[in-house]
C-alpha positions in Angstrom: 25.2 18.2 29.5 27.8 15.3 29.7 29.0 15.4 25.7 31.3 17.7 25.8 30.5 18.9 22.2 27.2 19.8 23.4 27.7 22.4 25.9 24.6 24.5 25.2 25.3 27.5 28.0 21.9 29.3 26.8 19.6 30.0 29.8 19.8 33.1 30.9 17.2 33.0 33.8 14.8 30.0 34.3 10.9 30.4 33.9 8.4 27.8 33.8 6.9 28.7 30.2 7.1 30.2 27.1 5.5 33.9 27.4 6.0 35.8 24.3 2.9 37.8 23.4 -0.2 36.1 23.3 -1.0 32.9 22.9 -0.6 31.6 19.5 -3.8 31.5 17.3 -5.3 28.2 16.6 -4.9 28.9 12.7 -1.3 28.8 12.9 -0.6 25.9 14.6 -0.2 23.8 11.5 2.5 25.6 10.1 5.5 24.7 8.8 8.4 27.0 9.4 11.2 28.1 6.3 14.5 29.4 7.3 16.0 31.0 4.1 19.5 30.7 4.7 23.2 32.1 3.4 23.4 28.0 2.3 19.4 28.0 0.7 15.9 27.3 2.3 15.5 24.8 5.3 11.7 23.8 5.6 10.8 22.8 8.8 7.8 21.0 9.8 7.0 20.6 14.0 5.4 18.0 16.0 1.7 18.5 17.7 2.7 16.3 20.2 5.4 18.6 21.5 3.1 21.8 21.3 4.9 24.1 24.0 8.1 24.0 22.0 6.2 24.1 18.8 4.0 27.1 19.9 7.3 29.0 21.2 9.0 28.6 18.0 6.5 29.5 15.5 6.0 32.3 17.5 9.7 33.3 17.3 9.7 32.8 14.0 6.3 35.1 13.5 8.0 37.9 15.4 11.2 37.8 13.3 13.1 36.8 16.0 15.3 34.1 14.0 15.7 36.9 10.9 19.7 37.5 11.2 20.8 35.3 13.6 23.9 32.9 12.8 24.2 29.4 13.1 26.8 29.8 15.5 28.2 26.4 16.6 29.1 23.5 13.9 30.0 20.1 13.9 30.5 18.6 10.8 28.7 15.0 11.4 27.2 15.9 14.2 24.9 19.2 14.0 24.3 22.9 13.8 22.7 25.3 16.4 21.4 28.7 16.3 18.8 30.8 18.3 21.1 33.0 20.2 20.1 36.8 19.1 23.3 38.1 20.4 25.0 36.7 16.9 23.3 39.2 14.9 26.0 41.8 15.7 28.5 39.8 17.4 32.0 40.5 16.4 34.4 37.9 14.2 36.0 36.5 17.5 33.3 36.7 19.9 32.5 33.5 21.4 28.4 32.7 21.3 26.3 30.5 22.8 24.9 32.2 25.9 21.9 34.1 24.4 18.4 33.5 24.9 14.9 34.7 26.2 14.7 34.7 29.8 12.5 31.5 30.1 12.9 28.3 29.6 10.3 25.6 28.6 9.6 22.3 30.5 11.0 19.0 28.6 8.5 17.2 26.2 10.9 14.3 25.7 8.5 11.5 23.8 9.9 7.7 23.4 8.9 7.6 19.5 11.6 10.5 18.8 15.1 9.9 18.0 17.7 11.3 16.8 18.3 10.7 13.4 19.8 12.9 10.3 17.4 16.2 9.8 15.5 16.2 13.4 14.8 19.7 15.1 15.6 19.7 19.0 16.1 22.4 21.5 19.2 23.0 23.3 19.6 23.4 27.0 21.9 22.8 29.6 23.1 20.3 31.5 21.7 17.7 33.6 23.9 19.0 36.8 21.7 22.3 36.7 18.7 21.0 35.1 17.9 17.9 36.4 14.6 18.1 34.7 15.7 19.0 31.2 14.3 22.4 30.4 15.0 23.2 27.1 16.4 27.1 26.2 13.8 29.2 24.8 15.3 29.8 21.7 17.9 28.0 20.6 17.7 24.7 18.8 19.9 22.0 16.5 19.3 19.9 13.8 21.1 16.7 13.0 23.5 16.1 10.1 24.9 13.1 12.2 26.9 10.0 10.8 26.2 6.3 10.1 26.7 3.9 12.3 26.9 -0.1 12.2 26.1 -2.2 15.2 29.0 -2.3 16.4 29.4 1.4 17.0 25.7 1.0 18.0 26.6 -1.4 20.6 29.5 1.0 21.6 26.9 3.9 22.1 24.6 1.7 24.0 27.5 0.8 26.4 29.2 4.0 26.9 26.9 6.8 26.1 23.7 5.4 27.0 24.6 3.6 30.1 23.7 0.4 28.7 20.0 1.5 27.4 19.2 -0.4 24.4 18.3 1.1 21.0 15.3 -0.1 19.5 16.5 -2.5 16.5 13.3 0.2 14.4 15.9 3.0 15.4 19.2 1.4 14.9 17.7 0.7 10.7 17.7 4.1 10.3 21.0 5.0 12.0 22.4 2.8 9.9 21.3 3.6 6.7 20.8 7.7 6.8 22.4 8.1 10.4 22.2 10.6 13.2 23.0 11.0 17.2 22.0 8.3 19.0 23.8 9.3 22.1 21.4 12.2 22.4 18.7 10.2 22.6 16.3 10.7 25.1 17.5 13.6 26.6 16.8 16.6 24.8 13.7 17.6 23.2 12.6 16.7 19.5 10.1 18.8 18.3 10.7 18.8 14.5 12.1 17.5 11.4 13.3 19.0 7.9 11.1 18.2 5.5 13.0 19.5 2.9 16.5 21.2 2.5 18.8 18.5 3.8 21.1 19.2 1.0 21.4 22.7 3.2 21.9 21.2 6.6 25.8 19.2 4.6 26.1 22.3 3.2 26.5 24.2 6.2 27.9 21.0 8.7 30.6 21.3 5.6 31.5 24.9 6.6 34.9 25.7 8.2 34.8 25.8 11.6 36.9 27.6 15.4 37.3 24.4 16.8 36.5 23.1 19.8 38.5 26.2 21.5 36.8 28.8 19.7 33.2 27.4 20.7 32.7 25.9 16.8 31.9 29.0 14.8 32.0 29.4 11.6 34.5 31.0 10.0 32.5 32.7 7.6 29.2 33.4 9.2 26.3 31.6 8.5 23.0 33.0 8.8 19.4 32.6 9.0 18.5 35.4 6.5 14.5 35.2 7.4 12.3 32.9 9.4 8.6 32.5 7.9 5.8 30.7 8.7 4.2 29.1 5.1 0.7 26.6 5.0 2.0 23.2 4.8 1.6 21.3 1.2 
């Protein structure tokens, strides 16, 4: 990826689509996901028009496969990432980021979805070895973000986005409860919190490594249980 604050290294091999168990029954398919966290309870709700990352990660979640992994890379104003199982015993120093399922799952990149404050996406890697933006099979981010004005919008259009305009519907909301409009577009949305966004400045607000120690938190932050609950 060219941001260097998002260097997701998380495929481990490359497949063409999720494969965990069976396919995922119809009944569940309109469920919202709730990570109870070491900061409180993130409720997520997922898009049916993304369904092969919305199938793949209800189905992580209904295998327990989220239940003790960190969020493992911070950004205050920017985001948080977890989904790599190798946090769950990784030692204080160890530097994450590489863990993941050994498939990927093909890009489901819609115009409507941008980045603003609270949106689920999956990680991935960059554009130089995956031209055609497979996401990781596990790992994902949600925004915290900042606000922006038009200028700064203007800025991101010109240098980030290589002179791609931002809907003016977009830009109202990154400038009134923010986001990451540089992202936009190139990674997959396939969620939003629907409630817990107290939670997501909670942990963004967490002491970090640094850039040179990959982001992690200094005092670990984890995803104590994922469950799937009916939505309201």
């Amino acid at each position: 990826m060219e941001y260097k604050w998002l260097l997701f290294l998380i495929v481990l091999a490359v497949g063409c689509s999720p494969k965990i168990g069976q396919p995922l029954p119809n009944r569940l398919k309109n469920r919202d996901v709730e990570l109870i966290t070491t900061k409180g309870t993130i409720r997520l709700r997922l898009y049916d028009d993304t369904p092969q990352h919305r199938d793949n990660f209800l189905k992580l979640a209904r295998s327990h496969f989220y239940d003790g992994i960190l969020f493992h890379r911070v950004i205050q104003d920017f985001m948080i990432q977890a989904g790599d199982q190798k946090s769950k015993n990784a030692g204080e120093t160890t530097r994450l980021g590489n863990g993941g399922p050994s498939y990927t799952i093909p890009a489901e990149i819609r115009p409507n979805y941008f980045h603003h404050k609270g949106v689920l996406a999956a990680a991935r890697t960059g554009d130089q070895v995956n031209p055609q933006r497979a996401s990781s099979g596990s790992q994902f981010y949600i925004v915290q973000g900042r606000v922006f004005n038009d200028q700064s919008l203007d800025s991101v259009e010109t240098h980030r986005l290589n002179g791609k305009k931002i809907p003016q519907s977009h830009r109202d909301i990154y400038k009134t409860i923010g986001g990451a409009p540089h992202l936009d577009q190139a990674y997959t949305i396939f969620g939003e919190v629907i409630s817990g966004i107290p939670v997501i400045d909670s942990i963004a607000a967490v002491k970090t490594s640094g850039q040179s120690g990959g982001d992690r938190p200094l005092e670990p932050v984890k995803i104590i249980k994922a469950r799937l609950i009916r939505r309201n």
